[in-house]
N, C-alpha and C positions, 0 to 999 in steps of 0.2 A: 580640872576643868576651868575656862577661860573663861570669864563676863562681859561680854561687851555690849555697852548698853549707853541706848540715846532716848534720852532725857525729853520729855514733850513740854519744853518751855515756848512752844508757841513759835513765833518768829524769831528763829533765835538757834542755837547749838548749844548743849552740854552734855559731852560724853564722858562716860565713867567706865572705867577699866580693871577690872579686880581676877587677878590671877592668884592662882596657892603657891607660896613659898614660906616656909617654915622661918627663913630669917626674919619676916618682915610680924609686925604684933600682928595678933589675930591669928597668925599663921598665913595669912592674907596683901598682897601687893597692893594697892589700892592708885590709882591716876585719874587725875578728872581734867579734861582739856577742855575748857572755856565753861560757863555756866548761864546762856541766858542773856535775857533783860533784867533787870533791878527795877520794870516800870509794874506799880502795882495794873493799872491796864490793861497789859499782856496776860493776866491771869484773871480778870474780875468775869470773864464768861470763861469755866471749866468744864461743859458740858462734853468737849473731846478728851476731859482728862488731863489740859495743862497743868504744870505745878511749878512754881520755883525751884529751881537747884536744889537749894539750902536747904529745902522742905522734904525734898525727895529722898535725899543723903540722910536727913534724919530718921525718917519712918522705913527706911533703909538698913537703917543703926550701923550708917558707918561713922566709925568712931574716931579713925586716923588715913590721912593724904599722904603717902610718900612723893609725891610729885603733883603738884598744879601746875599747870600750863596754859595760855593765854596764845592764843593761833597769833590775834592781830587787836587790833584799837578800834572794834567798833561795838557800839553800846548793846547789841543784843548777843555778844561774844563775851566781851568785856564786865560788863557791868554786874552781873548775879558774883562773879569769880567774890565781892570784895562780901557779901552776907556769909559767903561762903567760907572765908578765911576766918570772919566773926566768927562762926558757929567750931570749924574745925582747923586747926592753925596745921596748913602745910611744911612739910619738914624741909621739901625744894620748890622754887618755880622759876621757870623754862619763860622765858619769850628772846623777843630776837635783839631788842635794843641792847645799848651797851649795859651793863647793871646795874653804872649808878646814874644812867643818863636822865631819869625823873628827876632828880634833885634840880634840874637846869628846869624843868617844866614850871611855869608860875600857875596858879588857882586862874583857869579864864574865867571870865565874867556871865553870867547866863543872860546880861544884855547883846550879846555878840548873835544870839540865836534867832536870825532874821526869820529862818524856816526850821521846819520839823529836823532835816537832816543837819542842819547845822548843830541846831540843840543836842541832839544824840552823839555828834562828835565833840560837841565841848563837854556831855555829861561822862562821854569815855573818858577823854583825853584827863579829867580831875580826878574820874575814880582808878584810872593809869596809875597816877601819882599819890592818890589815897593809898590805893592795896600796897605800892610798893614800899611805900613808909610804914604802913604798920606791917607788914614781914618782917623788912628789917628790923623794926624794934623788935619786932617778939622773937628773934634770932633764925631766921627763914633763912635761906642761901636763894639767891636771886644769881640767874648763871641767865647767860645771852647765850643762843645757840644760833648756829648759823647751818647751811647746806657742808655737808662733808662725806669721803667715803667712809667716815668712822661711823662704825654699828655699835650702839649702847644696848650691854645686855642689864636691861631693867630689872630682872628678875628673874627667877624658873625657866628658861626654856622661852622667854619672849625678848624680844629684841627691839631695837629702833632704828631705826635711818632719817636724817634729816634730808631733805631732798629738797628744799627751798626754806625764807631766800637765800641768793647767795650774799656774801660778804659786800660785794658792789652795791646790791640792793637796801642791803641796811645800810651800805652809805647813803644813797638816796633818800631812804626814810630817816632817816634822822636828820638830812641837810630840810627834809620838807618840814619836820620839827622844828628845826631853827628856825625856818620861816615862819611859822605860828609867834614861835618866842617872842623872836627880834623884830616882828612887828612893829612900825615908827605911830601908828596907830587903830583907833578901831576899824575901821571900815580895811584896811591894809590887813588886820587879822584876819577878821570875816572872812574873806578873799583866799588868806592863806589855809584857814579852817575848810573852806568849802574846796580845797583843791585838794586837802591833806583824804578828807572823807570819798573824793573822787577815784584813788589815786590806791588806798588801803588795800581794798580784796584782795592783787593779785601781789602783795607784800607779805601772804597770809605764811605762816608754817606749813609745811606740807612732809607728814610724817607718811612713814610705810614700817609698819609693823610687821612682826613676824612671830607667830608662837603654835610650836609642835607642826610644821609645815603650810601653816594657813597664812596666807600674807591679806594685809588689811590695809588701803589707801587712805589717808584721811588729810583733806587739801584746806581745812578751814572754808575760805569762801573764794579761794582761789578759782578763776572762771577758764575758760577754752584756751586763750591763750595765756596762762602764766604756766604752762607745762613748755614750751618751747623753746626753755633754756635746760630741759633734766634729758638729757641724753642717755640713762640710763633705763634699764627693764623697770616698767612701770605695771607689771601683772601683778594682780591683785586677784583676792576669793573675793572682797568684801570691797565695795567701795562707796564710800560718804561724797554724795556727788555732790561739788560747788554748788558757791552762790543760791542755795536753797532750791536747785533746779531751777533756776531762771533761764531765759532763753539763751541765754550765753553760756551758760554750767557746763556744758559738754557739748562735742561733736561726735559725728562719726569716727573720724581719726584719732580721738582718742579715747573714745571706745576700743576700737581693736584693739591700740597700744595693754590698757588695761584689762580688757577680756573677762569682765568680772562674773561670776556666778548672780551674787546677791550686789543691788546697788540700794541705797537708804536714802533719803531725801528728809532733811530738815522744813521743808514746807510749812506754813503755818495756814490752819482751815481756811480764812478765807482768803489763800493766795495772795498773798499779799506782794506789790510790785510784780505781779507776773509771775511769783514763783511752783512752781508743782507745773511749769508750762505743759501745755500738752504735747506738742512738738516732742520737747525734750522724753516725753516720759514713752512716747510711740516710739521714738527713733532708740531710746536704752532697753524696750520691750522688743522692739524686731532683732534685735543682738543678740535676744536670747538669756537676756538680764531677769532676776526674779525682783521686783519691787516693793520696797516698805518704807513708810512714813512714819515720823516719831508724831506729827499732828496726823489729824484728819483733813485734808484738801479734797474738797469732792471735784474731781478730776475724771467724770467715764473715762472707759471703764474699766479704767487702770485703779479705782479707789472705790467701788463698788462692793467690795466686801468690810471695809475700813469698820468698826467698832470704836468706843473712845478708849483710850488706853493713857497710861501715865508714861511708859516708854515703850520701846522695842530692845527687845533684850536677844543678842545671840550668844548660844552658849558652844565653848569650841575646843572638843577633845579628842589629841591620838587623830588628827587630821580631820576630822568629821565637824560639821557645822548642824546646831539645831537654833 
């Protein structure tokens, strides 16, 4: 039996993935794709049951990561990933930059953080270059992945697909990197900072899993249109819908495209930015979608039976989902 399970880090994503295979210690596969915010604030009211990554994986007693993964660069994706590393030293981690392209990153300044969202992208963009330097010291393999038709079999009977971005796109992203870097000065950073953080979501990973016939979407925060380059079957049982259900998360049309059974939504309680929108959650509810949140976003009356909970956990065996 499969574990798939999101994390109630608030506004934010960190999903952990524990399948049985005999090869791996425990007897156990173990994946965790992004962990969170790193801001004690995100967690100081846990009345819905938020918890830190780090925190959860422990009272969890998971003991070993065969894979970390980093969707994208932004601070409530990003940032929990490097407590994380502290507490359990991953044996691979997956993002999409080249591997050793941190080492070109300089320490930005936290005088650069005009606004909240600037702040959040320079607190990524250093703990980017934090996690990645201490991995490699503690002998991590750091691997770029890009969009391809190669399926990675992770383990037991589960699989992976990268289905974004593609190779063009990380050129993009890392040319808007350089723009940060090469900055002639502050205010020319700022600028390139606030365009880097504009510009992120739809840069995100976007994985399609596959284990014992149940296929699983999972877009980062990839919004409505960054699927308009995957020309491929995008059905999915289980789909983690962008951008934390903001208005933009999904349409109609790709809805149908993915046809999912179960849709999840990272929303944080009090909706934050518009997320848990109601539009969104009527129009993935008339589809015929069953809905769950890993926070509580009181959203009628799609969130009406909501409980506080620390995650949402599905368990997925012999084709069956519970």
């Amino acid at each position: 039996m499969m574990k798939l399970t999101f994390i109630n880090v608030g506004y934010g994503e960190a999903i952990l993935i524990e399948c049985p295979d005999p090869a791996f210690p425990g007897g156990t596969f173990t994946m965790l794709i992004d962990a969170g915010s790193a801001e004690a604030d995100e967690y100081a009211d846990n009345t819905t049951g938020r918890i830190p990554a780090a925190r959860f994986l422990k009272e969890r007693e998971v003991d070993h990561l065969d894979l970390m993964v980093n969707s994208h660069i932004h601070e409530d994706h990003l940032c929990g990933l490097l407590p994380v590393a502290k507490q359990i030293l991953p044996r691979r981690f997956w993002q999409s930059l080249p591997a050793d392209f941190w080492r070109q990153i300089p320490h930005l300044s936290p005088s650069l953080a005009g606004t909240s969202s600037i702040h959040k992208q320079v607190c990524a963009i250093n703990d980017y270059r934090s996690l990645c330097s201490r991995l490699e010291a503690e002998g991590t393999e750091i691997s770029s992945i890009v969009a391809s038709e190669q399926v990675f079999p992770l383990c037991q009977n589960l699989t992976l697909q990268v289905l974004a971005p593609s190779q063009m796109q990380v050129d993009q992203l890392e040319q808007m990197f350089r723009d940060v870097c090469n900055a002639p000065d502050e205010e020319a950073c700022r600028i390139a900072v606030a365009h880097l953080d504009g510009a992120m979501n739809n840069y995100s990973l976007i994985f399609l899993l596959e284990y014992d016939g149940v296929r699983i979407l999972l877009p980062g925060d990839t919004n409505r249109d960054g699927y308009d380059t995957i020309a491929g079957d995008l059905a999915a049982h289980i789909f983690k819908v962008g951008h934390h259900s903001q208005l933009d998360g999904a349409s109609p049309e790709l809805m149908d495209r993915i046809r999912p059974e179960y849709v999840v939504s990272c929303a944080s309680s009090d909706c934050r930015f518009g997320s848990a929108h109601p539009k969104i959650l009527q129009m993935m509810d008339q589809k015929g979608a069953k809905l769950f949140f890993s926070d509580c976003p009181h959203v009628p009356p799609y969130t009406d039976a909501l409980q506080p909970h620390q995650a949402v956990e599905f368990a997925i065996s012999r084709g069956s989902i519970t």
